[in-house]
Backbone bond lengths (Angstrom), bond angles and torsions (degrees), N, CA, C in turn:
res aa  C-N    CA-C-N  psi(-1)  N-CA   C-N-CA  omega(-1)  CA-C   N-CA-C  phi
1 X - - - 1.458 - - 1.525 111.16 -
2 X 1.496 128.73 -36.95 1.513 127.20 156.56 1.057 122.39 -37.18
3 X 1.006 123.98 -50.13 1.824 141.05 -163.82 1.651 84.20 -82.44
4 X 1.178 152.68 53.90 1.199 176.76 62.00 1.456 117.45 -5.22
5 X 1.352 117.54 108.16 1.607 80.42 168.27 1.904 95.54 -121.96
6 X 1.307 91.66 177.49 2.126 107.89 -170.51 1.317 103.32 -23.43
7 X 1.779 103.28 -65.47 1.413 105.70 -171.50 1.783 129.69 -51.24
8 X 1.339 86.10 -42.84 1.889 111.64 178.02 1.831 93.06 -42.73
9 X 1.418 100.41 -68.96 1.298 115.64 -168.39 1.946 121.52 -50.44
10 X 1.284 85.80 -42.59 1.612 77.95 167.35 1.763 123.43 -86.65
11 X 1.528 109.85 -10.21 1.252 111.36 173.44 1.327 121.89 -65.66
12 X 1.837 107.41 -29.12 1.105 128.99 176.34 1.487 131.21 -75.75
13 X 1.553 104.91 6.63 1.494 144.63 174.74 1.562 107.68 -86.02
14 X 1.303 105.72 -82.93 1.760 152.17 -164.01 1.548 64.66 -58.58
15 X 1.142 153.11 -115.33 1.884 157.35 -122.83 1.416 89.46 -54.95
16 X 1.863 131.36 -55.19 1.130 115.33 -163.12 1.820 111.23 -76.95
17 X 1.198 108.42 9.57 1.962 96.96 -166.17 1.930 80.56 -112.91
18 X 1.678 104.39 -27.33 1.647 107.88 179.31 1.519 103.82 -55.72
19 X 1.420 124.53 -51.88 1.220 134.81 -165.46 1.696 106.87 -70.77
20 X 1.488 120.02 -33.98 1.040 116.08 -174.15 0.964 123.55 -65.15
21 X 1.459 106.19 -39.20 1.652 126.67 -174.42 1.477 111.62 -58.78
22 X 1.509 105.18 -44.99 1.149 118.43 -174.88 1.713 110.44 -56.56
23 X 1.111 114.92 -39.88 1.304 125.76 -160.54 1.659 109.16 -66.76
24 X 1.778 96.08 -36.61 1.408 116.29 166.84 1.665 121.28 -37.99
25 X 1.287 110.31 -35.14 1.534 122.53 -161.64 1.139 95.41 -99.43
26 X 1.210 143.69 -32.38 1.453 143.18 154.10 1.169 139.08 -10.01
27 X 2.039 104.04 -59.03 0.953 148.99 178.73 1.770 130.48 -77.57
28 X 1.124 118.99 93.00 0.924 116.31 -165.87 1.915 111.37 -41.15
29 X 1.360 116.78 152.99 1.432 100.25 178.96 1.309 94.95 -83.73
30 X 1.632 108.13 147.31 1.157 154.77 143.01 1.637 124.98 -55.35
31 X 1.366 105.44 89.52 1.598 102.87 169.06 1.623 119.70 -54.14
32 X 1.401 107.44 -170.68 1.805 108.60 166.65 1.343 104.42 -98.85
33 X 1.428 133.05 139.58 1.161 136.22 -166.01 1.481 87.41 -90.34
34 X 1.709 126.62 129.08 1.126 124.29 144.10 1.847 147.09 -37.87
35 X 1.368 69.70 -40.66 1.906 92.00 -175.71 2.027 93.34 -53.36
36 X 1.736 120.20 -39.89 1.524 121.13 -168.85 1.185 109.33 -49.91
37 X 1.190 130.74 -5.08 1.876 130.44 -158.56 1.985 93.71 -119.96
38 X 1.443 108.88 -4.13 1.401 101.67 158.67 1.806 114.33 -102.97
39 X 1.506 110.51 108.71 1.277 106.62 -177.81 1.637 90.20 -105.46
40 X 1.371 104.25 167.04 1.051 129.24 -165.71 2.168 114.96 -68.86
41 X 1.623 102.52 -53.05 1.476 104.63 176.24 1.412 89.25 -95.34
42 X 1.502 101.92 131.04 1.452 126.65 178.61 1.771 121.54 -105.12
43 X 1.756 101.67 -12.24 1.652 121.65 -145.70 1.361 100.99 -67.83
44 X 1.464 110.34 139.14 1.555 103.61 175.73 1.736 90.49 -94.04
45 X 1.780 94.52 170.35 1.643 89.12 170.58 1.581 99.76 -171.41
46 X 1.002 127.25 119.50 1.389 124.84 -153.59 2.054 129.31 82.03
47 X 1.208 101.70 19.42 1.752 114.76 -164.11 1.105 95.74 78.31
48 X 1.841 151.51 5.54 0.853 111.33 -177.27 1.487 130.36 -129.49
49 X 1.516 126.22 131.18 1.567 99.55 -142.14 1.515 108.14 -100.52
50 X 1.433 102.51 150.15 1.708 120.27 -172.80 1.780 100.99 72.96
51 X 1.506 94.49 59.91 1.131 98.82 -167.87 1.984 107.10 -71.50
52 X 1.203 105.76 -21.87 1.850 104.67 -172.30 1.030 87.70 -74.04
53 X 2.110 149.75 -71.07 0.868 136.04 165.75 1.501 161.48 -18.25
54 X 1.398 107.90 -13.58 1.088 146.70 -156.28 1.332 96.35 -126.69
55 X 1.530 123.82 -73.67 1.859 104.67 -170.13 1.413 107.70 -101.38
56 X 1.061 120.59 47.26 1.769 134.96 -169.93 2.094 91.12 -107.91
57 X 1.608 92.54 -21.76 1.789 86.74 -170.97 1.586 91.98 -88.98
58 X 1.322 131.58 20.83 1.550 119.76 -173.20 1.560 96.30 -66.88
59 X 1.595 112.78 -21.15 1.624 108.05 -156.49 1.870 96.86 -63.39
60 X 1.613 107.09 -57.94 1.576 110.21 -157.29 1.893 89.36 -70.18
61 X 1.320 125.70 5.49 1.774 99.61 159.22 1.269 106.88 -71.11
62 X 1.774 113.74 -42.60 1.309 104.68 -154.50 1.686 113.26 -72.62
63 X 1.311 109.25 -30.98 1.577 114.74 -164.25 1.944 99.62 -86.54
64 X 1.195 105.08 -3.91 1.206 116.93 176.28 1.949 111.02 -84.45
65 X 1.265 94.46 -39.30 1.723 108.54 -177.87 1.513 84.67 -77.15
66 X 1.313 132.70 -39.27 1.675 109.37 -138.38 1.773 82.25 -105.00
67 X 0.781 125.70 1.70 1.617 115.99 177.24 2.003 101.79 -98.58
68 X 1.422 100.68 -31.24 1.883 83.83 -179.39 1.527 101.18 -87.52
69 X 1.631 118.63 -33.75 1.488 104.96 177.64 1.923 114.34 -61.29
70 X 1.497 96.97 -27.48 1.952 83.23 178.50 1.487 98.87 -86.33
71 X 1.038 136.12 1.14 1.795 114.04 175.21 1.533 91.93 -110.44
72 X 1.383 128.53 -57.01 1.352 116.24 -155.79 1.842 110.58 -85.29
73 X 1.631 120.25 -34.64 1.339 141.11 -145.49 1.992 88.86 -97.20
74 X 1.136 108.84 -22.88 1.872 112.75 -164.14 1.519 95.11 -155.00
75 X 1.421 108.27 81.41 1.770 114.23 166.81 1.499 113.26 -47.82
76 X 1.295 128.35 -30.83 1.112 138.84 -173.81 1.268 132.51 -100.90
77 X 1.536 87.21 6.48 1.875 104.10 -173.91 1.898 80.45 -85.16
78 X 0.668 115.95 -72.00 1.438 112.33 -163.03 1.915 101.78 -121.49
79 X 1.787 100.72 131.82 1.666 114.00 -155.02 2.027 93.80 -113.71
80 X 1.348 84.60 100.92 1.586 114.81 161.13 1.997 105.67 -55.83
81 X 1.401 116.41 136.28 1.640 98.58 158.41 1.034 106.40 -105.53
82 X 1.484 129.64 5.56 1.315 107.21 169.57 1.543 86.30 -160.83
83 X 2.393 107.44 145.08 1.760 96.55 -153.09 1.819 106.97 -61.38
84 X 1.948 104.27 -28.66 0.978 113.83 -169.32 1.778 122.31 -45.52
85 X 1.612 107.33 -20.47 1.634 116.86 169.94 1.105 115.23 -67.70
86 X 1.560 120.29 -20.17 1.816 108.21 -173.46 1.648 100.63 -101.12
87 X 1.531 133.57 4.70 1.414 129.24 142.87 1.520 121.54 -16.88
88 X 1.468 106.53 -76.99 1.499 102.42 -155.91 1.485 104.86 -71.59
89 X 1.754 122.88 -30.86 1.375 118.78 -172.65 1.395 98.21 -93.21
90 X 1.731 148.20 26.28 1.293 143.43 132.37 1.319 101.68 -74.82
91 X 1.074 148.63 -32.39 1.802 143.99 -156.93 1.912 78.42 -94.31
92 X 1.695 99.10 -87.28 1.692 89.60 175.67 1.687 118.48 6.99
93 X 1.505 99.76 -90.23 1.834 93.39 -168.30 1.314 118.25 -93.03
94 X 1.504 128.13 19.30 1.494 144.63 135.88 1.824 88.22 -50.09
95 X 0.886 120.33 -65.87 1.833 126.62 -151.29 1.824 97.84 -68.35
96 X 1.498 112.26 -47.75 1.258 111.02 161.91 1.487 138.49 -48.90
97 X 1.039 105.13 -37.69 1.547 122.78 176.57 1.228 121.31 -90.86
98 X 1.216 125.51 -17.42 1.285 138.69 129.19 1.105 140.45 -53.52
99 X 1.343 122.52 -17.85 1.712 142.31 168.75 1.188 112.11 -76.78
100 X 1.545 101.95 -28.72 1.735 105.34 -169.87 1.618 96.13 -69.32
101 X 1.470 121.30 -47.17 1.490 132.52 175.46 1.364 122.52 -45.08
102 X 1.409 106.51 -60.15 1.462 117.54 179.26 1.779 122.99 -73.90
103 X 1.250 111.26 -12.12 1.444 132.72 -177.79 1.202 113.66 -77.82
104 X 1.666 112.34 -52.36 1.352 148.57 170.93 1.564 95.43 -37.34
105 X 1.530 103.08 -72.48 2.062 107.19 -156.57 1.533 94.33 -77.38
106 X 1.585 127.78 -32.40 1.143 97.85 -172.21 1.894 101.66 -67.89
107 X 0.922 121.35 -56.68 1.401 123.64 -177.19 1.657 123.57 -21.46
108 X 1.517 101.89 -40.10 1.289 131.12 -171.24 1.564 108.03 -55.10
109 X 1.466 109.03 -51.72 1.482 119.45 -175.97 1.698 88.75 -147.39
110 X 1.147 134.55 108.91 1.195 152.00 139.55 1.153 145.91 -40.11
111 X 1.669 115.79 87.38 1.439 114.09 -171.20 1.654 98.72 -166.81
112 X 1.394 113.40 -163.07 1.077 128.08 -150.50 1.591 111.14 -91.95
113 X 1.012 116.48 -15.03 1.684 135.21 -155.23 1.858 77.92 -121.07
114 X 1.205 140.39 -72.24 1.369 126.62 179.16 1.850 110.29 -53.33
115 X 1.060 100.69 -43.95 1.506 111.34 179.93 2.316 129.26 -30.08
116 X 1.970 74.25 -35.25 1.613 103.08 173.29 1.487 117.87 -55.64
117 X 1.769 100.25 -61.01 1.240 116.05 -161.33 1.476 101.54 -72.85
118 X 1.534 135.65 -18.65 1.455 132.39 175.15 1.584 111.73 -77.60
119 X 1.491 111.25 -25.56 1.598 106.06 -164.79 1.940 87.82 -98.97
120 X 1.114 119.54 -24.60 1.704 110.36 -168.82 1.964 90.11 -59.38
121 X 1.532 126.01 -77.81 1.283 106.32 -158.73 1.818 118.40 -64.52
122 X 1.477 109.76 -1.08 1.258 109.20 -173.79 2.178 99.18 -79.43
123 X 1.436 102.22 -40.98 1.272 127.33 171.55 1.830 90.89 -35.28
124 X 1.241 92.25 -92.49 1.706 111.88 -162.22 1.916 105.71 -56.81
125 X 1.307 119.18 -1.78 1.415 106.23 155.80 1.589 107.37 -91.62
126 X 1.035 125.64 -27.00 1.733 132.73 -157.78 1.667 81.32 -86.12
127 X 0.789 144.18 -44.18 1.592 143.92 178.55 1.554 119.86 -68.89
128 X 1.315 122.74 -30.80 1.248 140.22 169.56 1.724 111.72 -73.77
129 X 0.730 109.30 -41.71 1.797 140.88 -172.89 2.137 102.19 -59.88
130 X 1.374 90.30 -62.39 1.360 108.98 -170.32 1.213 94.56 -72.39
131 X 1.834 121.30 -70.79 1.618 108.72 167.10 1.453 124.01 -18.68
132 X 1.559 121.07 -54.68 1.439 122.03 -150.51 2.108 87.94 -62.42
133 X 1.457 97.87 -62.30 1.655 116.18 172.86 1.452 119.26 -15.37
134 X 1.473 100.88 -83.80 2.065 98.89 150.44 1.421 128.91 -30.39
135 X 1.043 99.93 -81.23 1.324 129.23 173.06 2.370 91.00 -22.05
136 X 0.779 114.50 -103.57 1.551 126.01 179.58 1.242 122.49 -30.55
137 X 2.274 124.07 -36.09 0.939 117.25 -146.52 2.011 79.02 -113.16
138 X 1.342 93.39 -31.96 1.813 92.98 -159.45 1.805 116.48 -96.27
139 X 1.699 85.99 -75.18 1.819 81.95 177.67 2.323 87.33 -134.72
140 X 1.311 108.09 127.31 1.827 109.88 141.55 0.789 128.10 -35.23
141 X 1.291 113.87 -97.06 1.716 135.59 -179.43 1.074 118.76 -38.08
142 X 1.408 129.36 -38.52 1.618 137.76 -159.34 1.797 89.71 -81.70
143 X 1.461 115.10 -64.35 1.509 140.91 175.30 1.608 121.14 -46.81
144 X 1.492 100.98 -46.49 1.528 87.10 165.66 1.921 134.78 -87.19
145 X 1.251 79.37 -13.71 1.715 85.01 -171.41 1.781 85.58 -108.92
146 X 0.823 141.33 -8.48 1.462 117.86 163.72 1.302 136.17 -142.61
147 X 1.671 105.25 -21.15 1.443 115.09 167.25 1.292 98.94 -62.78
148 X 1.247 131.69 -81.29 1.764 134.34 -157.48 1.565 120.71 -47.10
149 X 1.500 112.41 -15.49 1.305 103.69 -179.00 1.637 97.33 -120.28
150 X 1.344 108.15 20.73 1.327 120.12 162.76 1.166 98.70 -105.02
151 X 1.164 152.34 -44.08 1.352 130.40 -166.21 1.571 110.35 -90.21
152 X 1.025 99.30 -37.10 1.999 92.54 168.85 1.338 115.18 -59.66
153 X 1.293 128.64 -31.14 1.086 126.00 151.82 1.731 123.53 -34.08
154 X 1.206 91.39 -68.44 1.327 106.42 -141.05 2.054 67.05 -73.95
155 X 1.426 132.11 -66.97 1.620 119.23 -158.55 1.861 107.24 -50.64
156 X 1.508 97.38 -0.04 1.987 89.34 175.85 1.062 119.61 -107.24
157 X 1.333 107.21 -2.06 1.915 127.27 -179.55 1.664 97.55 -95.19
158 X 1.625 117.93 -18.71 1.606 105.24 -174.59 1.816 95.42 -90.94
159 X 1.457 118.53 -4.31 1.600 101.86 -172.99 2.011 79.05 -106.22
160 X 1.045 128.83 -52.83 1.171 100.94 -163.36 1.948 129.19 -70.58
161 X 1.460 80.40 9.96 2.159 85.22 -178.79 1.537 78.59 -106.58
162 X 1.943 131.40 -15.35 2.037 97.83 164.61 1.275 115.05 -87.09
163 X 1.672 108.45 -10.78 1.410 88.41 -175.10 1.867 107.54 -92.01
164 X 1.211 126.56 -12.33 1.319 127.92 154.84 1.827 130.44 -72.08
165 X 1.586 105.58 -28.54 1.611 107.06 126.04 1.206 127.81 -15.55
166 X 1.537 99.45 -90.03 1.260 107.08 -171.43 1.667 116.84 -69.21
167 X 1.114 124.88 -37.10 1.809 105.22 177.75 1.642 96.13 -55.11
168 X 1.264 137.98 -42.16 1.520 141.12 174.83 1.537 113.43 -35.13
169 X 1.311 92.45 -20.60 1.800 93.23 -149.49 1.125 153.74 77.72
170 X 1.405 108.30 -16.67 1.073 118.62 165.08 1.644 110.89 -116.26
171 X 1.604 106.05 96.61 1.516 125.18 -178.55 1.386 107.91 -56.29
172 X 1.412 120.05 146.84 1.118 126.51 166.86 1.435 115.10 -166.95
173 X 1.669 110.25 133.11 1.045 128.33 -165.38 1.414 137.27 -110.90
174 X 1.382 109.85 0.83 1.585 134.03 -141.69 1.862 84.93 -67.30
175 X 1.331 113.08 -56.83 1.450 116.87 -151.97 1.518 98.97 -66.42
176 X 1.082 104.11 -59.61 2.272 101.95 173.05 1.449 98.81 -50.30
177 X 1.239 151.68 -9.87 1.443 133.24 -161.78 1.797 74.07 -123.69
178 X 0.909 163.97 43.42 1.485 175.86 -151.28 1.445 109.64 179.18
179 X 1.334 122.27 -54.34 1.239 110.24 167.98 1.731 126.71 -79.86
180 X 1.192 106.23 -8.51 1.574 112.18 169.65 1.312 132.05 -89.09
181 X 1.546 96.61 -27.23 1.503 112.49 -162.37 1.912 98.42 -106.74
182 X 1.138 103.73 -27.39 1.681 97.31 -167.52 1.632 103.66 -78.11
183 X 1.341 140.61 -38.61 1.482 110.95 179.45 1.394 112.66 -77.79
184 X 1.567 133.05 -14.35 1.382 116.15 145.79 1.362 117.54 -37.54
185 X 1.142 152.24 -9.43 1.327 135.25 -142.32 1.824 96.32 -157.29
186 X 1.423 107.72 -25.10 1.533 109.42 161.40 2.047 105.12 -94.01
187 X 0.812 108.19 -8.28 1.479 106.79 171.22 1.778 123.66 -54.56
188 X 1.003 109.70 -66.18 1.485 101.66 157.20 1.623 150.10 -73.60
189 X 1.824 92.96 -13.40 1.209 89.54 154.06 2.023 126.42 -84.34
190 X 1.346 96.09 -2.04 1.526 83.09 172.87 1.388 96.84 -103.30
191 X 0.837 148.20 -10.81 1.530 138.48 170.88 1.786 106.41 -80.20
192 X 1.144 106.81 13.02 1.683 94.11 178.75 1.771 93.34 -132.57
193 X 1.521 114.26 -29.81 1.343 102.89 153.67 1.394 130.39 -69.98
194 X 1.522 120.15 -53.87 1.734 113.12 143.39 0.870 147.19 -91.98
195 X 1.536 118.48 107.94 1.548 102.51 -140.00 1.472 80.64 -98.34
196 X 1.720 136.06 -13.19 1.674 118.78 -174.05 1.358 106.55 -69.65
197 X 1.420 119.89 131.74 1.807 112.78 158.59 1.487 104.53 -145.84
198 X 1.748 98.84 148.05 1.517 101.36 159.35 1.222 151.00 -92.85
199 X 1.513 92.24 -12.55 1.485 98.42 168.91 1.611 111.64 -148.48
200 X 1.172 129.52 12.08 1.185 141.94 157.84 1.732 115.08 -88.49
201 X 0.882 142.42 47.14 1.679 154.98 171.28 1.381 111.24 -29.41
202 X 1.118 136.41 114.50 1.273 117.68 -168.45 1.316 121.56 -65.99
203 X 1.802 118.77 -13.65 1.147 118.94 -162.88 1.546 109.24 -79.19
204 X 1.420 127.68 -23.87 1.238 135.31 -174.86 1.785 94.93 -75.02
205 X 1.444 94.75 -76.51 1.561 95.06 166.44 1.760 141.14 6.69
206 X 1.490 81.29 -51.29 1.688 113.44 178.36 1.645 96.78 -69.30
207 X 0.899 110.64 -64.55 1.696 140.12 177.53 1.679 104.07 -45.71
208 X 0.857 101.50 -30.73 2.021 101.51 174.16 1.419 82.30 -94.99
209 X 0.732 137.95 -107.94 1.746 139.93 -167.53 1.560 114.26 2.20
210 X 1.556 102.60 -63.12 1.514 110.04 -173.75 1.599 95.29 -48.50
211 X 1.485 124.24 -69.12 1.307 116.67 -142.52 1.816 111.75 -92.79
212 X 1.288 108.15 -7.93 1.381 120.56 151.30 1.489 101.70 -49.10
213 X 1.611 135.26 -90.43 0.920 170.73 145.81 2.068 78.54 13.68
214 X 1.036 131.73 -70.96 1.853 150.75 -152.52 1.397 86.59 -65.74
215 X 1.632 119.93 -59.95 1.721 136.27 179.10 1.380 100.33 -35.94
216 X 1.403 120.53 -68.87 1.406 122.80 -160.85 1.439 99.29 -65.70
217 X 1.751 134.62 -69.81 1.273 125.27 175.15 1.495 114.81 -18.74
218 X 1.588 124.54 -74.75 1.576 113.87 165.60 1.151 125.08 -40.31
219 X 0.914 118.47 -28.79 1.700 102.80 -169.61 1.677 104.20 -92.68
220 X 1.724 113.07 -34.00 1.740 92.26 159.97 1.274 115.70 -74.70
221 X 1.413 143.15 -3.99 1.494 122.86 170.97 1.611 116.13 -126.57
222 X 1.699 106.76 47.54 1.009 136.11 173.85 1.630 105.60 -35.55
223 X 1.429 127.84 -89.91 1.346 142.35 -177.51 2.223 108.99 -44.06
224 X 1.531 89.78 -51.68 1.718 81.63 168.04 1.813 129.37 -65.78
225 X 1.727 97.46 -36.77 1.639 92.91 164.50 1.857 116.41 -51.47
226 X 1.777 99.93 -56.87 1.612 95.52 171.49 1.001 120.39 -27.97
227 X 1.693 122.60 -72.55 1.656 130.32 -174.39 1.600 105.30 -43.63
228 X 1.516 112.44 -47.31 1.837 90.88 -166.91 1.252 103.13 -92.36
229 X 1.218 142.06 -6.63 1.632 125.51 143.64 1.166 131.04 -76.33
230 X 1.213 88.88 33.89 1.841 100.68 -177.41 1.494 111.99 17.23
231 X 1.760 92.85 76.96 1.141 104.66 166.92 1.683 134.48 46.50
232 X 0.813 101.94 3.69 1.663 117.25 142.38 1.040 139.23 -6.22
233 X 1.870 87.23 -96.65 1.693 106.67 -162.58 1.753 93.78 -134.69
234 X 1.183 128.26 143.11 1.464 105.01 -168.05 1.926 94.78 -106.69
235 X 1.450 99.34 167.70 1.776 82.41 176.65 2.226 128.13 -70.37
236 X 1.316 78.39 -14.17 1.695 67.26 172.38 1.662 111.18 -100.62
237 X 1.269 105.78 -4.13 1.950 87.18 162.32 2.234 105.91 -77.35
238 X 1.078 85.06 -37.21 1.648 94.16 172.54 2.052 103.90 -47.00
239 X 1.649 94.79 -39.31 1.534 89.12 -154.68 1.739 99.11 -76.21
240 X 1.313 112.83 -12.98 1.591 113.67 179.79 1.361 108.86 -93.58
241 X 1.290 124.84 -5.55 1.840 130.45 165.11 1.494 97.82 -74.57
242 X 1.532 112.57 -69.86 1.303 110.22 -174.85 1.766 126.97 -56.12
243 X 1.385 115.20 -24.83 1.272 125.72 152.79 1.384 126.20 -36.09
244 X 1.292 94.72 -51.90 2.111 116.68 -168.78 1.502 81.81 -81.64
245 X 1.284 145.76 -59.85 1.138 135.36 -174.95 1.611 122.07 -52.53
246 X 1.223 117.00 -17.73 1.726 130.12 170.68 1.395 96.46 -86.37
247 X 1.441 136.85 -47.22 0.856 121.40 -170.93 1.860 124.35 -91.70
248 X 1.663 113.15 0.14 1.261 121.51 160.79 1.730 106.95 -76.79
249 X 1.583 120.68 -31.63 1.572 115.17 160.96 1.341 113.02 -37.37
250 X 1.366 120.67 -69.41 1.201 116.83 -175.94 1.700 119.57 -31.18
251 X 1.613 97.09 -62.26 1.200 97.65 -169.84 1.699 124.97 -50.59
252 X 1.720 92.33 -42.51 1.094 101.58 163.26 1.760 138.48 -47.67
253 X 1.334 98.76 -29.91 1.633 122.75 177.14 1.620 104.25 -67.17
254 X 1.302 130.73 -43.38 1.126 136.92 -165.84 1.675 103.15 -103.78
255 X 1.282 133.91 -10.38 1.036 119.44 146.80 1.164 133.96 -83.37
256 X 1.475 126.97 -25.23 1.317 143.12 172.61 1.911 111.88 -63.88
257 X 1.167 85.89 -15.76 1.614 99.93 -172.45 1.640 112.18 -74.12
258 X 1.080 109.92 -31.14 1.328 106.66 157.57 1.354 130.17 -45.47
259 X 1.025 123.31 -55.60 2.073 149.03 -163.28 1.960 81.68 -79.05
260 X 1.611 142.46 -30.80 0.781 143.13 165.96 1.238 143.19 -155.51
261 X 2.125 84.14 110.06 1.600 97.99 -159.15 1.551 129.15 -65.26
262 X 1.255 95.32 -12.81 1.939 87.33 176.70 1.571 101.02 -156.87
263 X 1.360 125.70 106.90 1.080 147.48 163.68 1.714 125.39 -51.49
264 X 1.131 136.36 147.27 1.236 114.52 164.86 1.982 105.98 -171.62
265 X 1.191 135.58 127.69 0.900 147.90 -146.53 1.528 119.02 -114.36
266 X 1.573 91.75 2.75 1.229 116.13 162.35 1.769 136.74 -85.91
């Protein structure tokens, strides 16, 4: 992997997002499955209906407040070396704290037209996230002033060509399931091509992955978690706890980053 050099290494990027894309066109598009807007706990409780669903997003307010108050509210809670590094993780939990909002109304009344406003700030943190990743392990400069407001771009252009899909009728999803799914899957290859970082550690890293990875399990066996918690807690209010819990890693990743300034896994 030494015998690498910069250029090699990012070519070896550019082929895997080339290949991905490609794979995209492959694939027939993918509408939105209707049946997704039937979740399992339905209960109102307080006037308000799908009530577990609905205040289950209290988590991404809080980790959303406590990530701009420790970078923006306490300069000294957590030490940037340069301001341009605390960019992508201000948009980051801007996008979080915004999920808690948009999660909320879609939940509220369930459908396809609410459906937008929950995946746009979930979009624009998963884009911020990956930026910050680049951004730390590969190139700054290149990443903050043009990757990051290139890729939010580009992850709000894959929900608004499904949600213009879908008034079409013919739904299609390929590019949001491209922008969600591909830096899972470019994640370890840039951490094994760069293995130096300063505030991305791989070990936390791991730690967003795992419970990301826990999120999705609940949320496909939403109605069976219900049944064995006897009806309780259903699995996708679980899957928005465990969410906020991937996304308190982060925070955690960038505070821990202090106690260690340059990481490397090499």
């Amino acid at each position: 992997m030494k015998s690498l050099s910069h250029r090699h290494r990012i070519l070896i990027l550019v082929g895997l997002f080339a290949g991905s894309l490609g794979a995209v066109f492959l694939v027939d598009p993918i509408p939105q499955d209707p049946l997704y807007h039937l979740f399992a706990d339905t209960r109102s409780c307080l006037g308000l209906a799908n009530f577990g669903d609905v205040t289950s997003n209290i988590g991404f307010a809080a980790i959303g407040l406590l990530g701009l108050w420790s970078i923006a509210g306490q300069p000294r809670r957590i030490v940037f070396e340069d301001q341009a590094d605390a960019w992508p993780y201000l948009v980051f939990f801007i996008g979080v704290g915004m999920l808690s909002i948009g999660s909320a109304y879609y939940h509220a009344a369930p459908d396809n037209a609410r459906l937008f406003w929950d995946r746009l700030p979930m979009t624009v943190a998963f884009m911020a996230l990956f930026s910050a990743i680049i951004a730390d392990r590969v190139d700054k400069r290149t990443c903050v002033r043009l990757l990051l407001p290139a890729l939010i771009l580009l992850g709000a252009l894959s929900l608004f060509y499904w949600d213009w899909t879908e008034a079409r009728g013919q739904g299609d999803l390929r590019f949001y399931a491209l922008v969600q799914f591909y830096p899972m899957l470019a994640l370890p290859v840039i951490c094994w091509l760069f293995p130096k970082a300063r505030y991305t550690g791989g070990g936390y890293l791991i730690w967003v992955i795992v419970w990301y990875a826990i999120a999705k399990v609940l949320e496909h066996f939403d109605t069976q978690v219900f049944d064995l918690l006897g009806n309780t807690i259903s699995g996708h209010s679980l899957k928005h706890l465990a969410s906020a819990v991937a996304t308190f890693m982060v925070w955690r990743m960038i505070v821990g980053a202090r106690k260690h300034p340059v990481t490397s896994s090499s």
